[in-house]
C-alpha positions in Angstrom: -24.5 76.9 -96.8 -23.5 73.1 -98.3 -26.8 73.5 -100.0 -26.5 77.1 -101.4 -22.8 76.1 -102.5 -24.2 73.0 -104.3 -26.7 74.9 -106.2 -23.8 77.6 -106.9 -21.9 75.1 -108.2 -24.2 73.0 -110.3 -25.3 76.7 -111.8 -21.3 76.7 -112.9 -21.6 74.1 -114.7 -24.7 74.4 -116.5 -23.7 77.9 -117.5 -20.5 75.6 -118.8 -22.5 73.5 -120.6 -25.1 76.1 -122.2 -22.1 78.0 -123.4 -20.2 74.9 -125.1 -24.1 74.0 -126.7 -24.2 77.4 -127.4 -21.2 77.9 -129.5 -21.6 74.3 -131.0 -25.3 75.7 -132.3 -23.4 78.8 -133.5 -21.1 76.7 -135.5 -23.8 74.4 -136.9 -26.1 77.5 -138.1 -23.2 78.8 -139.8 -22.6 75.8 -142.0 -26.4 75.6 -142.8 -26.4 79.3 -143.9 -22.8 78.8 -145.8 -24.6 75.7 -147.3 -27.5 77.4 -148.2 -25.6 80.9 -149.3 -23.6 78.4 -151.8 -26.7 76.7 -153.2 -28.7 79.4 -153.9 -25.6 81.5 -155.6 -25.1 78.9 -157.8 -28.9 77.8 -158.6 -28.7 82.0 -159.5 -28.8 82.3 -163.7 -26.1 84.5 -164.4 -25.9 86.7 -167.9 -23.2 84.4 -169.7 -22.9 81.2 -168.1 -25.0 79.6 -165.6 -23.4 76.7 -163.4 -27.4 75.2 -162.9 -29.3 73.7 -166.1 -32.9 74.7 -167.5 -33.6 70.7 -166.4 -32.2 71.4 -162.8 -33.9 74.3 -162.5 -37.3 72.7 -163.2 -36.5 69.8 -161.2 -35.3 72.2 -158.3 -39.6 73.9 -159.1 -41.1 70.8 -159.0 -39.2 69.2 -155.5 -40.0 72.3 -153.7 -43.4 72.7 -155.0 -44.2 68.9 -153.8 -41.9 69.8 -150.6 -44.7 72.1 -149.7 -47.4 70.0 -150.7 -46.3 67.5 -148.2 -46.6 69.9 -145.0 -48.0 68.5 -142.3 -47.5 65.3 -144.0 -43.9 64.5 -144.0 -43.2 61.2 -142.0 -40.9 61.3 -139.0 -37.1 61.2 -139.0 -36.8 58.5 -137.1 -39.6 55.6 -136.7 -40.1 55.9 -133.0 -39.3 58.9 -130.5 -41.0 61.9 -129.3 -40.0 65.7 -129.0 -38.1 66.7 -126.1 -37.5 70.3 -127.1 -39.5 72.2 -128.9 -38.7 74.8 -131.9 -37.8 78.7 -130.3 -37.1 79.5 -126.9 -36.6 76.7 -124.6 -37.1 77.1 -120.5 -34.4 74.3 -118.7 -36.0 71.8 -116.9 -34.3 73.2 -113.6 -33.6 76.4 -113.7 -37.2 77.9 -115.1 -35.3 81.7 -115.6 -32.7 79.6 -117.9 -33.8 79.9 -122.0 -32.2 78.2 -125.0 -32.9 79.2 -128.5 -33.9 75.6 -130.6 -33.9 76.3 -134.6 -35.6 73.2 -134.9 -36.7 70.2 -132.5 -34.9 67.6 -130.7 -36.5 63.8 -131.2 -35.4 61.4 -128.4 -35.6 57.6 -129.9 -33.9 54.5 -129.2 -29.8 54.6 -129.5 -28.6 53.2 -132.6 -32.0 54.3 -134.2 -32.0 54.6 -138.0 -32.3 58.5 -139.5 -34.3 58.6 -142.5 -34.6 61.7 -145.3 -37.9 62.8 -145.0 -38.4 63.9 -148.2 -36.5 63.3 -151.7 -33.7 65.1 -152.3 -30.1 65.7 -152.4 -27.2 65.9 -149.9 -25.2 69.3 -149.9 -23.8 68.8 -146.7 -22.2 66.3 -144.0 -19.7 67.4 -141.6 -18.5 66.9 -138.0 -19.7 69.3 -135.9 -18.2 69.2 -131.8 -21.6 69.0 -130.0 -23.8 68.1 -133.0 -21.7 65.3 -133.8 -22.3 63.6 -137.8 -24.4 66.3 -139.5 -26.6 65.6 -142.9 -27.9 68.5 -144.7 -30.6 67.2 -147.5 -31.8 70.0 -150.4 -35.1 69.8 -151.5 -35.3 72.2 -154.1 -35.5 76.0 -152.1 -36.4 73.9 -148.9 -33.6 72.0 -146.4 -33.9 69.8 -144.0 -31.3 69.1 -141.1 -30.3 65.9 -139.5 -27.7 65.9 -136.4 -26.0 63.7 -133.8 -25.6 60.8 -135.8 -23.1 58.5 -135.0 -22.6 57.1 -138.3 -23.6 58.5 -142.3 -24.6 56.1 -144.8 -24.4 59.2 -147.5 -22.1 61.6 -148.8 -22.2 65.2 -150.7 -24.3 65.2 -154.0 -25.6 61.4 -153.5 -29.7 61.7 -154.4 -31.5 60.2 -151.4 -35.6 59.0 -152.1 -38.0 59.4 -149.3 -37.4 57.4 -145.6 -34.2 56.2 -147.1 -31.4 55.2 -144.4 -29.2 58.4 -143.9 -27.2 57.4 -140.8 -27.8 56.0 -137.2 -28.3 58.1 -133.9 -25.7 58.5 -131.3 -25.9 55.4 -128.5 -24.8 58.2 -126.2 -27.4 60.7 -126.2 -29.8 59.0 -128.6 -31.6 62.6 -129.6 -32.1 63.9 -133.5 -32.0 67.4 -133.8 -33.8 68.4 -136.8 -34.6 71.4 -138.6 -36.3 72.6 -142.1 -35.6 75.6 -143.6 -36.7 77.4 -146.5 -33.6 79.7 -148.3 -32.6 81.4 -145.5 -35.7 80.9 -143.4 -36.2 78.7 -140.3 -39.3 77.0 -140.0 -40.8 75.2 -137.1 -40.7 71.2 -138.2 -44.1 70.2 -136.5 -45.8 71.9 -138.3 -44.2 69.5 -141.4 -44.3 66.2 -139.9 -47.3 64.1 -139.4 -48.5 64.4 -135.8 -48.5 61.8 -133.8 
């Protein structure tokens, strides 16, 4: 019975703990797809006045094209770590029945570890996010990539960021990068855009 009530109890709280994740992911998809909605809408030519020039526009061409170039090749978000949790569905560690739904991977490194861009490009997006902590959000012409539970930003909105440059530092706490790439409104698995290891 103390056993059975031990496991009922540590079920509580998990189920307490995938719901708060839950909702925190929730909240962080939602500000990549308002994000995204935003930049696409306004990188849109409209018929009397668009808000993106000819010479963005090429420059947005030419970043994704060499964006996609580089798949398989980009280097790693962080300079040491490996992947704890994988892109898609997710079985808990424990509780084999339990799934999570990753839209991108989870790097465990070293706490305090510096979070580099991966590619060149320019921020759209930093925000707080309960769960997620410091968020970075880096455009790279129609492709994004997503940097979260940073303790710290070195960058804010619009600032142009080159390749491996400093974006923030990981969380001491829980020293684990979740990162995602998307393209528009597509999620894409990140291994198969980082260099393997």
């Amino acid at each position: 019975n103390k056993l059975l009530n031990g496991l009922q109890s540590e079920e509580k709280k998990l189920a307490r703990t995938l719901d708060q994740k839950e909702k925190a992911a929730k909240k962080l998809n939602q500000l990549i797809e308002d994000i995204i909605k935003k930049e696409i809408l306004a990188a849109t030519p409209k018929e009397k006045k668009s808000t993106t020039t000819s010479k963005e526009r090429e420059a947005m061409i030419v970043t994704s094209g060499n964006f996609n170039k580089a798949r398989g090749r980009l280097p790693w978000p962080v300079s040491q770590g490996e992947i704890t949790k994988s892109f898609g569905l997710n079985s808990h560690p424990k509780f084999k029945n339990v799934k999570t739904t990753n839209n991108g991977i989870d790097i465990t490194s070293n706490k305090d570890a510096a979070v580099k861009a991966v590619f060149e490009g320019r921020v759209v997006g930093v925000q707080f996010i309960p769960g997620f902590k410091n968020t970075v959000i880096i455009k790279h012409g129609r492709y994004y990539t997503v940097y979260s539970n940073l303790s710290s930003i070195y960058v804010k909105r619009n600032d142009e960021v080159k390749s491996q440059q400093n974006i923030g530092k990981l969380s001491a706490g829980e020293p684990e990068l979740h990162f995602e790439v998307w393209r528009g409104k597509d999620r894409l698995d990140p291994t198969n855009w980082i260099v393997k290891k």
